[in-house]
N, C-alpha and C positions, 0 to 999 in steps of 0.2 A: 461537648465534643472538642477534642484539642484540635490546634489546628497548628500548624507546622508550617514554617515560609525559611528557604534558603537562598542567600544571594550570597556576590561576591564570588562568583566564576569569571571566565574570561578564556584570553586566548595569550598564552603565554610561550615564549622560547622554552627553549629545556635550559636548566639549571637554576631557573628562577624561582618568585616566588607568589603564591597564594592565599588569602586569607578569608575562607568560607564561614558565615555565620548562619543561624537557624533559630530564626524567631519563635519564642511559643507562646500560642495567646491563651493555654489553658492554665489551671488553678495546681492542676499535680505537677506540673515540671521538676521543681524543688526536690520531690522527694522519689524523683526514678531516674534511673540510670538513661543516657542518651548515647545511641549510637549515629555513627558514617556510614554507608556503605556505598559502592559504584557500581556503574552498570555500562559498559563497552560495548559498543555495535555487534548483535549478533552474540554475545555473553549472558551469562547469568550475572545477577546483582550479587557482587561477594561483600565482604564483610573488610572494612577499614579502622575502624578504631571505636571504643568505646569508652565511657566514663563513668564514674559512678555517680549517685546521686548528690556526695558532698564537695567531689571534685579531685578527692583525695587519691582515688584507686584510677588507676587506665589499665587499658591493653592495646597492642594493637597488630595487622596482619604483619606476618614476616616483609612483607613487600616493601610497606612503608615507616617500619620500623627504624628510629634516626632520623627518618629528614619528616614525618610528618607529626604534627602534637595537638591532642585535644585539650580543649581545654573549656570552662562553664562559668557562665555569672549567673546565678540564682537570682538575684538580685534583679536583673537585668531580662529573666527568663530566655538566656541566651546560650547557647554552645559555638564554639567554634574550633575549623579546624585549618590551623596554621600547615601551608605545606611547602617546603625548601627542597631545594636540589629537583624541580620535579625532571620528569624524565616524560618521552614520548608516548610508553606506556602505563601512563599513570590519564592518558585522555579518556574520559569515561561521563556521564551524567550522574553529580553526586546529590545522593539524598541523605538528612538525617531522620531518624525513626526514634521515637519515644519508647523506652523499655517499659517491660511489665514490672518489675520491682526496682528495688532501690541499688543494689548492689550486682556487681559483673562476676562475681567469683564465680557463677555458677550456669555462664550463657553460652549457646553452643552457637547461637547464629539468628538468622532472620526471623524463625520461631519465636524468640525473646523480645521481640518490637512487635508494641500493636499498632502504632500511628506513625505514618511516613509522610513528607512535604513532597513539592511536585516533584523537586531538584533542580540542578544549577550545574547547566554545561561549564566543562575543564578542558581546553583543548591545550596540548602542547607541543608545539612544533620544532623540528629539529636543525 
């Protein structure tokens, strides 16, 4: 059973910055793809960035496209995700979630992830 831990939230101004990582203590990390996603008071959890499993391919939502970047240490069994310029609406509880395969070219959303961590409060204030 993988098991998924993210830290490194907080409570930040707006235009600042963040740096969220997501520990994995299971044996597949290396070889699947690892998504973000948040979840806003009263929202549905959407979808924020993904990577693929060599580090090489990303995506990410329109929203935070430019100020936020995924990024993965194999090595490490860790992902993170670097976030700049944030904004008020970017305060959300973020999780990351372990993909089913290896690669993003073909993921449509929360479907795609079978393992999620508890998450890590982002509040940012204006």
């Amino acid at each position: 059973q993988v098991q998924l831990v993210e830290s490194g939230g907080g409570l930040v101004q707006a235009g600042g910055s963040l740096r969220l990582s997501c520990a994995s203590s299971g044996r597949t990390f290396s070889n699947k793809a690892m998504g973000w996603f948040r979840q806003a008071p009263g929202k549905e959890r959407q979808f924020v960035a993904a990577i693929n499993w060599s580090g090489l391919s990303t995506y990410y939502a329109d929203s935070v496209k430019g100020r936020f970047t995924i990024s993965r240490d194999n090595a490490k069994n860790t992902v993170y995700l670097q976030m700049d310029s944030l904004k008020p609406e970017d305060t959300a509880v973020y999780y990351c979630a372990l993909g089913l395969r290896p690669d993003i070219a073909t993921m449509t959303g929360k479907p795609d992830f079978n393992s999620w961590g508890q998450g890590t409060q982002v509040t940012v204030s204006s």
